[in-house]
Structure formats: C-alpha cells, structure tokens
C-alpha positions as CSV (number, residue, x, y, z in Angstrom):
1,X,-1.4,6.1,-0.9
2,X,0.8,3.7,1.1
3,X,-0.2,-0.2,1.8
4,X,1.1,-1.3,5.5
5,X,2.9,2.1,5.8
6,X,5.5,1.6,2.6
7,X,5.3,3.3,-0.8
8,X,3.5,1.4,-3.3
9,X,6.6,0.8,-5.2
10,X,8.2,-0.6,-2.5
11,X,5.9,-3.3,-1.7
12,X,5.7,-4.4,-6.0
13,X,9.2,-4.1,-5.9
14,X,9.6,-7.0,-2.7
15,X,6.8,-8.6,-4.5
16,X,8.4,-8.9,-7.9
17,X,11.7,-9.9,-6.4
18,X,10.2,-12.6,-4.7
19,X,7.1,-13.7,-7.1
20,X,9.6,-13.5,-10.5
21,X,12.7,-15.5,-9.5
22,X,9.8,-18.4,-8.6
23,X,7.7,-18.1,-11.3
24,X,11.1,-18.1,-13.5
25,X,11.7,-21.6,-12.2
26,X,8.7,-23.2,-12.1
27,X,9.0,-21.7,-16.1
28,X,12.0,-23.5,-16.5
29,X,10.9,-26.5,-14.5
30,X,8.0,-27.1,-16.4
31,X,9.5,-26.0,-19.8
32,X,12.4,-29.0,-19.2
33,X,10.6,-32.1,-17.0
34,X,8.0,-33.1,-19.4
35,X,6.8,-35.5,-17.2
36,X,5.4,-33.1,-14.7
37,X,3.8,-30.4,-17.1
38,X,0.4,-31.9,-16.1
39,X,0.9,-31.5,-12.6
40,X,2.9,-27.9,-13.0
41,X,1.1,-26.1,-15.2
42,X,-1.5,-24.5,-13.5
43,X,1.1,-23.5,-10.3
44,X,3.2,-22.2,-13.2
45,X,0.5,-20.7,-15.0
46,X,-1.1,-19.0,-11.4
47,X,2.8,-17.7,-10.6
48,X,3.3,-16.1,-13.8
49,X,0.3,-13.9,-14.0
50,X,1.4,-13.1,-10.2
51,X,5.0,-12.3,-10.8
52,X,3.9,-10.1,-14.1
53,X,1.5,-8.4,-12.3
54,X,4.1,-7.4,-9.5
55,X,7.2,-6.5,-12.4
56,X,4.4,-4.6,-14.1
57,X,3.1,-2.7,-11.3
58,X,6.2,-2.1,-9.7
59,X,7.6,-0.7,-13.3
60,X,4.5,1.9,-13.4
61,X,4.9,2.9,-9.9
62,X,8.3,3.2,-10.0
63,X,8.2,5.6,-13.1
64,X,5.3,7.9,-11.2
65,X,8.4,8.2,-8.1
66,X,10.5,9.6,-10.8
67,X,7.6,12.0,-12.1
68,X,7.4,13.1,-8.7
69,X,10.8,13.4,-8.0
70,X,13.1,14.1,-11.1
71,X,16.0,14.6,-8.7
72,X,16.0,10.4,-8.2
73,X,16.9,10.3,-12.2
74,X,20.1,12.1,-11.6
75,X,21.5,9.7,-9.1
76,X,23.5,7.4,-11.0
77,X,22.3,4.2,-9.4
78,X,19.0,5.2,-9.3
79,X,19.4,5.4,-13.5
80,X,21.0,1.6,-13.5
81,X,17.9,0.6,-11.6
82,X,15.8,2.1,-14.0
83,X,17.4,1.2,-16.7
84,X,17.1,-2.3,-16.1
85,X,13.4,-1.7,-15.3
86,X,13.0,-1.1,-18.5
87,X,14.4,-3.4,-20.3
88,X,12.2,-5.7,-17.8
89,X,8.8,-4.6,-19.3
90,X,8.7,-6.4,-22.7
91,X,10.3,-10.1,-22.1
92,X,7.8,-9.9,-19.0
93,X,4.9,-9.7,-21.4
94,X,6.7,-12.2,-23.6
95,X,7.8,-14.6,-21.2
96,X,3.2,-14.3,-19.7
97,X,2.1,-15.0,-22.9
98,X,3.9,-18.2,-23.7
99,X,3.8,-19.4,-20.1
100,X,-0.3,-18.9,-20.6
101,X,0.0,-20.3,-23.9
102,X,2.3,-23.6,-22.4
103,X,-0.1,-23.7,-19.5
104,X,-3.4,-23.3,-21.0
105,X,-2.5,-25.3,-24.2
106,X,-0.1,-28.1,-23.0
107,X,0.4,-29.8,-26.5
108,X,1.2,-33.6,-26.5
109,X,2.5,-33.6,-30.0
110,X,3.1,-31.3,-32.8
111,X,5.8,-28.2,-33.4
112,X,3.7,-26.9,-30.4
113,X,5.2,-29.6,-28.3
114,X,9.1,-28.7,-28.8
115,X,8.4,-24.2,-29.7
116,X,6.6,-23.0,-26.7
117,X,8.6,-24.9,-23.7
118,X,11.9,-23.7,-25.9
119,X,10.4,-20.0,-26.1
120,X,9.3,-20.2,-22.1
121,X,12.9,-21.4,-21.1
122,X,14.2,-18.2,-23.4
123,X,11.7,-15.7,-21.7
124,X,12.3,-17.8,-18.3
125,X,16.2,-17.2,-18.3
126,X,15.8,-13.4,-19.5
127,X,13.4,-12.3,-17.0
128,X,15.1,-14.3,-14.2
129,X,18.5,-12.1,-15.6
130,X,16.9,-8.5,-15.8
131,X,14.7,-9.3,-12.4
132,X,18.3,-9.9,-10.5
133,X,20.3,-7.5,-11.8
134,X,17.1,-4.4,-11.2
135,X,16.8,-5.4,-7.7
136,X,20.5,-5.8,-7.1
137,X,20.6,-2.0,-8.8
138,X,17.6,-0.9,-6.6
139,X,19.1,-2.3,-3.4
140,X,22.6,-0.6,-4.5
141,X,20.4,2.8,-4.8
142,X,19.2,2.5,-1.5
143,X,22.1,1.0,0.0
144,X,24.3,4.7,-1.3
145,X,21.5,6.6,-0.7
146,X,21.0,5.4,3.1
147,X,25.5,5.6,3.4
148,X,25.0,9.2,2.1
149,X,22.7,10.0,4.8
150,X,24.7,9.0,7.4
C-alpha cells in the first residue's frame, strides 16, 4: 500500500514531525497563558489527537518495515531511530490524555486548575524532546543510507 507514491511510514513519519512539534506548543501555550485557554483549547485539543494519531501510526508502521526487513535493525542508525520511537509511544498517550482532559475539562478553580496544565507542560516538553531527536535519527538513517549508495 503506498499513499501519493511514498511508503506509509513515510508520510506518518512527515506528518508526526510536523503535527507533534505544533501540537507541543499549542500544549505549552495553553498550559502557561491562562488567559487564552478558552480560546485554545479546542485548536489544542483538535492538534493533539492529530499529532498522536500521526506518532502512533507512524510507530506501528515503522515497526511492520522492520518485520519486513530485519536487515534495517542492524544498521546502527536505523536502531537510534527506533529506539527513540519507542520511547515515543507512552508520553504520546500521556501527554493525549491530559491535553483531552485540559481541553475537554478546562477547570476554573480547584487542584484541577494548577495539576493538569503542570502535567500537559511535562508531557508537552517530553514529546516535543523524543519527537526531535527520532526524526533527527530517522533523517540521519536515510541521510547514511542514501551517502552509502552513492
């Protein structure tokens, strides 16, 4: 199966480099100006389930590549990419829940109020991290492997 001639992981991959870094910061945006959390949430709500849905979908497809090709899991670079992958999965599903929690909930007052923007910057920051250092690891890959080549 391909989608506009590229390898599914390919296109989650782009798609999770570009939907994670922005959803990260809309995180962090709405987690530290309280002022705008009731004109953020939903965009930071909406961008969250995207980027998860791309980090997600690009780990799954990215581990049926190495199923099909076990050679890929020797190459060094493929491994750090991998690696990093991951250690993506879990704060992804961490940093969804409290960012649907934050967005859904919005507390004015309470513990509520002062725990869940503190836990979305946390997951924010993390994900933002491990999302940067995967695709610099997966750009590496490719950049070696295409050098090799050639």
């Amino acid at each position: 199966m391909e989608i506009l001639g590229l390898p599914p992981h390919t296109v989650l991959a782009l798609a999770a480099a570009i939907t994670g870094p922005v959803a990260c910061a809309l995180s962090l945006w709405f987690a530290i100006r309280v002022e705008h959390r009731d004109t953020w949430r939903y965009p930071m709500l909406i961008s969250a389930t995207l980027a998860t849905a791309a980090i997600l979908g690009a780990f799954v497809t990215g581990q049926r590549l190495i199923e099909a090709d076990p050679d890929l899991a020797v190459d060094p670079m493929v491994a750090a990419h991998q690696d990093y992958a991951a250690r993506l999965v879990l704060p992804t599903v961490g940093w969804w829940v409290v960012a649907a929690l934050s967005g859904w909930l919005n507390p004015k007052t309470g513990a509520l109020k002062l725990a869940l923007p503190l836990l979305l910057t946390g997951f924010s920051a993390v994900v933002l991290v491990l999302v940067i250092l995967s695709g610099d690891a997966d750009a590496r890959s490719l950049w070696t492997s295409v050098t090799n080549r050639f």
